[in-house]
C-alpha positions in Angstrom: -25.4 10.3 6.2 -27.2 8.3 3.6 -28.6 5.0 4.5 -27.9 2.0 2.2 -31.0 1.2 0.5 -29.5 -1.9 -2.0 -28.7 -4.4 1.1 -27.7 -7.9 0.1 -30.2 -10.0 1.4 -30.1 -11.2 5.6 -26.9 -8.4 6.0 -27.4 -5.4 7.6 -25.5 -2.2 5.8 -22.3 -1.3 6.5 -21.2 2.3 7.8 -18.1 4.1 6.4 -16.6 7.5 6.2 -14.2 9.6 3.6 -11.0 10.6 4.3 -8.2 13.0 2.9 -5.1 11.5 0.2 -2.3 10.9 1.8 -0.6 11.3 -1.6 1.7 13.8 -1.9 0.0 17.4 -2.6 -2.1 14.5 -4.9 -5.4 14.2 -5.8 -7.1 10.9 -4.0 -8.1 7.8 -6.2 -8.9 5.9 -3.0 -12.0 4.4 -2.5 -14.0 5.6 0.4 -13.6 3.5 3.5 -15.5 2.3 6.5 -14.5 2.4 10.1 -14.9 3.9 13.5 -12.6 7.5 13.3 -10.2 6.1 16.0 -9.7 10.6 17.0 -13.0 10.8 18.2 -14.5 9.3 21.6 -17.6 7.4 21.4 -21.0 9.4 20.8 -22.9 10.0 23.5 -25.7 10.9 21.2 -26.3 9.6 18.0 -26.1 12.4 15.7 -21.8 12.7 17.2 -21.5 9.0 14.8 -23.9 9.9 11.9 -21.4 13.2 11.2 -19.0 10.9 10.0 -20.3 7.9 9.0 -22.6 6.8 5.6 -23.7 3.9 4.5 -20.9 1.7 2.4 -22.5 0.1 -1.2 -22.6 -4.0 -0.7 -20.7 -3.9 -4.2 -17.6 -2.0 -3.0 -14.4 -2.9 -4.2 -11.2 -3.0 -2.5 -12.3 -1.6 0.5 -10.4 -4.0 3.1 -7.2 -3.1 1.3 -8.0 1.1 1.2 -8.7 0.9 4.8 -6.7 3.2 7.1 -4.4 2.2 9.5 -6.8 2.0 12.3 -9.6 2.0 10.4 -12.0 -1.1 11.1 -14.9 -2.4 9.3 -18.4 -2.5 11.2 -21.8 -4.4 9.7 -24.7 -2.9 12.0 -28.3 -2.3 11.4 -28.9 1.2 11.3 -30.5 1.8 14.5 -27.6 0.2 16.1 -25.3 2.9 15.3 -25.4 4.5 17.8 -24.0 1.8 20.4 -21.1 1.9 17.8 -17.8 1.9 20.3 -14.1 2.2 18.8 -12.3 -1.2 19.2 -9.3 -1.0 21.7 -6.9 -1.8 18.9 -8.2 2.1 17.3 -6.8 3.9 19.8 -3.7 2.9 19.3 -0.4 1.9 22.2 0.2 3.8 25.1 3.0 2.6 26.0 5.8 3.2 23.5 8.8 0.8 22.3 11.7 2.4 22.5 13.5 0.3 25.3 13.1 -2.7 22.5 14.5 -0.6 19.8 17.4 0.1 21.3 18.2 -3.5 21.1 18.0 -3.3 17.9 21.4 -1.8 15.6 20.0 0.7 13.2 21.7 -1.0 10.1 19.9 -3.9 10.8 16.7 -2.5 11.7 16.6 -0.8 8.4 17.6 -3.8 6.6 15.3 -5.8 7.9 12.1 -2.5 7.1 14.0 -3.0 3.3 13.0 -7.1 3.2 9.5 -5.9 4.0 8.8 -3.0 2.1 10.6 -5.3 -1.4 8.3 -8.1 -0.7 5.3 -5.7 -0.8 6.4 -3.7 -3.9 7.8 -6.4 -5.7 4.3 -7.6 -5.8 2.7 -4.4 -7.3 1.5 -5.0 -10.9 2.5 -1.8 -13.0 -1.3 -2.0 -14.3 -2.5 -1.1 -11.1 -0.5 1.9 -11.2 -2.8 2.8 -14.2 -6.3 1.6 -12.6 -5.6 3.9 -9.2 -5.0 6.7 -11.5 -7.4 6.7 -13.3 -9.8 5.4 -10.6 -12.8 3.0 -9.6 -13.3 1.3 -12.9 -16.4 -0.7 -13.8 -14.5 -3.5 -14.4 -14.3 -6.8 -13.6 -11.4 -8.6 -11.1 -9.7 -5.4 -11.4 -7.9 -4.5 -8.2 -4.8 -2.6 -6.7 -4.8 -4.0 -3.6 -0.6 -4.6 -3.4 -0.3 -0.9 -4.2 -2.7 0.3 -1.8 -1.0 -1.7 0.6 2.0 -0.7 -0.3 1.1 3.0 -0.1 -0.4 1.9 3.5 2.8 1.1 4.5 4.1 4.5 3.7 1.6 6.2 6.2 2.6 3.6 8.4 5.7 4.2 9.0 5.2 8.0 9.1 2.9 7.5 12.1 5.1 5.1 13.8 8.4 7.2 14.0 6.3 10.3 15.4 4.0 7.7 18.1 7.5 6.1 19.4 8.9 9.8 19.9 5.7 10.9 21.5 5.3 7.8 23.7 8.7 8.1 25.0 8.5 10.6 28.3 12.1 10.1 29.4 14.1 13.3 27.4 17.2 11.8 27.5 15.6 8.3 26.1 13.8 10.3 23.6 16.6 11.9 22.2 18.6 8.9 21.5 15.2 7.4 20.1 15.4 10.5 17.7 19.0 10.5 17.0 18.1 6.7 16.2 15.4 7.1 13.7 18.2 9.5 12.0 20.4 6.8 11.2 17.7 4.7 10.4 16.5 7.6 7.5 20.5 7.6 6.6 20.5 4.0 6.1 17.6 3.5 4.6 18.9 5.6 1.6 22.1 4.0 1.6 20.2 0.2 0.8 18.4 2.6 -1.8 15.0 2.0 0.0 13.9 5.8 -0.5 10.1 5.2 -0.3 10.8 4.7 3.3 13.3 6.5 3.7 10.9 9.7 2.6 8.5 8.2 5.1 10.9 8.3 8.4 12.1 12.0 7.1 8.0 12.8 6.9 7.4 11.3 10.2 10.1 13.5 11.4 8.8 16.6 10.3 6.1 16.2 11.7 4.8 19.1 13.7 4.0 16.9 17.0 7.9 16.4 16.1 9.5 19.6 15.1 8.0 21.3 17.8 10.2 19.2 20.9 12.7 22.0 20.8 14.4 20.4 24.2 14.8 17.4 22.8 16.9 18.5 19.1 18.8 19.9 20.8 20.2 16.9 22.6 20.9 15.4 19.8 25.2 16.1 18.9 26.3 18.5 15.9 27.1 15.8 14.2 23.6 14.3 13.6 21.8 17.2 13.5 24.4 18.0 10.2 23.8 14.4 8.9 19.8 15.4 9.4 20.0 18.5 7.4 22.0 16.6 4.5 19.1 14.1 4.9 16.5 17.1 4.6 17.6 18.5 1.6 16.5 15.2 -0.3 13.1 16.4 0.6 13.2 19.7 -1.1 10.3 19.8 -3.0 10.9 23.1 -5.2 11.4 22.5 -9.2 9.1 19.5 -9.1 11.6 17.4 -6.4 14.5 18.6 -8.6 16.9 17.2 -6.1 15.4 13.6 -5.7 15.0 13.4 -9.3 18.7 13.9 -10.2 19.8 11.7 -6.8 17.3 8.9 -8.7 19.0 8.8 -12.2 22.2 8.2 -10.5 21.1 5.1 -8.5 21.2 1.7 -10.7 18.1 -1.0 -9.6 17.2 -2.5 -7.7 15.5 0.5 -5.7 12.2 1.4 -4.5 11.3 4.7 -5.3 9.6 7.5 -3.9 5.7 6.2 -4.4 4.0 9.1 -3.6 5.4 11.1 -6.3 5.8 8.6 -9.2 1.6 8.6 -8.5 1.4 12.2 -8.4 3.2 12.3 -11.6 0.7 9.9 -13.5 -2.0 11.7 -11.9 -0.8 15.0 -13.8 -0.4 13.5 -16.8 -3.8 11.5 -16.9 -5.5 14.9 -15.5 -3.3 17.4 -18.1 -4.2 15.6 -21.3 -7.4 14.5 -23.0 -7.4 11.3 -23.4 -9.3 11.3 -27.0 -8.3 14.4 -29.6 -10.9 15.3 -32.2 -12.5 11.5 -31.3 -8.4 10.4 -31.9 -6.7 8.1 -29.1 -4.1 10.5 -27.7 -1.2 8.1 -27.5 1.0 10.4 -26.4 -0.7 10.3 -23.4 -1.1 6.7 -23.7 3.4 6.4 -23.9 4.0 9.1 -21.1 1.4 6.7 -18.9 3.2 4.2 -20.1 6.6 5.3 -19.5 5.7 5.9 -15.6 4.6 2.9 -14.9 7.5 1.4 -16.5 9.4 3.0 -13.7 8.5 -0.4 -11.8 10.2 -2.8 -13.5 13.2 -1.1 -14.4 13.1 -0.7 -10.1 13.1 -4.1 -9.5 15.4 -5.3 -12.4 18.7 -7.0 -12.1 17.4 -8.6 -9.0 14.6 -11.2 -7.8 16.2 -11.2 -3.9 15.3 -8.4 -1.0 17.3 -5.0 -0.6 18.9 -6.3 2.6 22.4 -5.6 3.4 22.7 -9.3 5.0 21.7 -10.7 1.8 25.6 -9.9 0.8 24.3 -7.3 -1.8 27.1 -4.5 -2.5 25.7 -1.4 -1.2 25.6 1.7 -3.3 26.4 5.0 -1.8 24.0 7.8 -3.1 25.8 10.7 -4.2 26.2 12.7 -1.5 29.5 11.6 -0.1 29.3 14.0 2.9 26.3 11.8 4.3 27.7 8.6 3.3 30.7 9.1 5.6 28.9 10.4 8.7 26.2 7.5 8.4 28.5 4.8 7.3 30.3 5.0 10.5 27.6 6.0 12.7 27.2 2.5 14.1 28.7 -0.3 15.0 27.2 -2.3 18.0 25.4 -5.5 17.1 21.7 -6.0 17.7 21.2 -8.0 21.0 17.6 -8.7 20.0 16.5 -11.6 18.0 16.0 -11.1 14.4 12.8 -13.0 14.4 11.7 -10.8 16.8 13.0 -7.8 14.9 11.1 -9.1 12.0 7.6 -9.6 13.4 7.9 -6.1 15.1 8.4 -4.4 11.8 5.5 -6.4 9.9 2.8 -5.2 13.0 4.0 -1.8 13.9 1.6 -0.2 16.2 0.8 3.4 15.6 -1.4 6.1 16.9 -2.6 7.9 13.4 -4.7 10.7 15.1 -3.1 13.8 14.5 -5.0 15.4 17.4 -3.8 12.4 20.1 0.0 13.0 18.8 -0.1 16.7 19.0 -1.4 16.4 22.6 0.8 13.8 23.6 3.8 16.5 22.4 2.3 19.3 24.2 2.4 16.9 27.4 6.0 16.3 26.9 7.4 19.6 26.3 4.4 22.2 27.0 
């Protein structure tokens, strides 16, 4: 722990702690952050907090936006740091939302996940694809704040399919929940949302997840098929070789796989000088270029949301086989308000400890 010396004057220094990328097998441009680790219980003794805490720089930039999804913000003189406790909201629920969910049709639940997620990348700037690439700049009023919130999202949702399933105790309930997050995936791909859609399909896979043997098996052949046509998308050998082709086939607008479009630019900032022989390389500077033009061509041919019940023809993805199963899968209408519906998706509550979720599985199915 290093204390911050270069305090703005009558403010005590913030505390904040690293944390791993949550890119895809990417490096991490993210600015370190400050919180409270929600995983760990408060210190009895002081050195417990100083292991993960440091100081935080009264000039850092963008570090309400980079903050993780529990992750809170504490100004404290550094004797105080000690009495540092988590904030309730850290721990995340215990008490699960599955009951409301099932209100809720999964065609409409994903449409309404679609409006969200276009409103937050139709307001990423393809500069700022650039500036998290290549990292904190010293420049002035440069930020990437919608992308980093957009990328928050992703985590997000991750977290929130596998804290529903662990939160849900009743094993019949739970495998309807799962069997529901499914169709949700398969829909999701359908309205061409496939950032989120990679997100649901992460969150089930995850290993707090995977490992409720009891519960898969509930669910009927028939999803478990549609899941393993959904899982193939995932496939990550020859560079994503599958979601690549599925992508050139889709016409905009789409939202794409974030993750890897970052992970791409990364690669080809990080593979190629940027000066050769004191030259600009510019064909670095067009490849870079090319990438981040992936965003408007995205959101072209539309300035309206993704959502099915914005009368928007929906276009199947290629695999015909999943199409048909998901297509079909549904029918009832949602008896839940969709203002409701709406503010539920926009304040998901998720437990992002992968310690707490792992436990909460081995309580369900030891």
């Amino acid at each position: 722990m290093t204390k911050n010396t270069n305090t703005c004057p009558g403010l005590p220094p913030c505390y904040w702690e690293k944390r791993p990328s949550n890119l895809l097998n990417g490096a991490s441009t993210l600015p370190p952050v400050a919180r409270w680790p929600p995983s760990l219980s408060p210190p009895s003794t002081a050195s417990a907090l100083f292991a993960d805490t440091v100081g935080l720089q009264p000039d850092a930039r963008g570090v309400a936006t980079s903050l993780g999804l529990n992750e809170r913000l504490f100004v404290v003189n550094p004797q105080e740091v000690h009495e540092l406790t988590p904030h309730p909201e850290q721990l995340g629920p215990t008490v699960g939302s599955a009951e409301g969910l099932d209100l809720v049709s999964t065609k409409d639940l994903a449409g309404q996940l679609t409006d969200h997620d276009w409103s937050l990348f139709n307001s990423i700037h393809q500069v700022e694809l650039i500036h998290y690439v290549l990292g904190p700049q010293p420049l002035r009023d440069v930020t990437t704040a919608n992308l980093e919130r957009f990328m928050r999202r992703f985590n997000e949702l991750q977290y929130w399919v596998a804290t529903e399933l662990c939160l849900c105790p009743v094993p019949g309930l739970r495998a309807q929940l799962l069997r529901k997050f499914i169709k949700l995936a398969a829909h999701l791909k359908e309205q061409k949302n496939l950032n989120s859609f990679f997100a649901i399909m992460f969150g089930l896979s995850n290993s707090a997840i995977s490992r409720l043997a009891q519960t898969w098996e509930r669910l009927p052949h028939k999803v478990r098929k549609l899941y393993s046509a959904l899982e193939r998308q995932l496939d990550p050998s020859w560079n994503h070789r599958v979601y690549r082709l599925a992508l050139t086939k889709l016409s905009p607008p789409l939202i794409p796989f974030m993750p890897l479009l970052l992970k791409d630019m990364t690669f080809i900032h990080e593979g190629n000088h940027t000066l050769v022989e004191n030259l600009i390389n510019f064909e670095k500077m067009r490849m870079m270029a090319r990438a981040a033009r992936i965003l408007h061509h995205c959101r072209s041919h539309s300035n309206v949301p993704l959502s099915p019940l914005r009368s928007r023809v929906s276009h199947l993805h290629e695999d015909s086989q999943v199409a048909r199963i998901s297509t079909c899968s549904e029918q009832s209408l949602s008896t839940r308000s969709p203002a409701s519906t709406w503010a539920y998706v926009q304040q998901l509550k998720v437990i992002d400890s992968q310690r707490e979720l792992s436990r909460l599985s081995r309580e369900l199915e030891p």
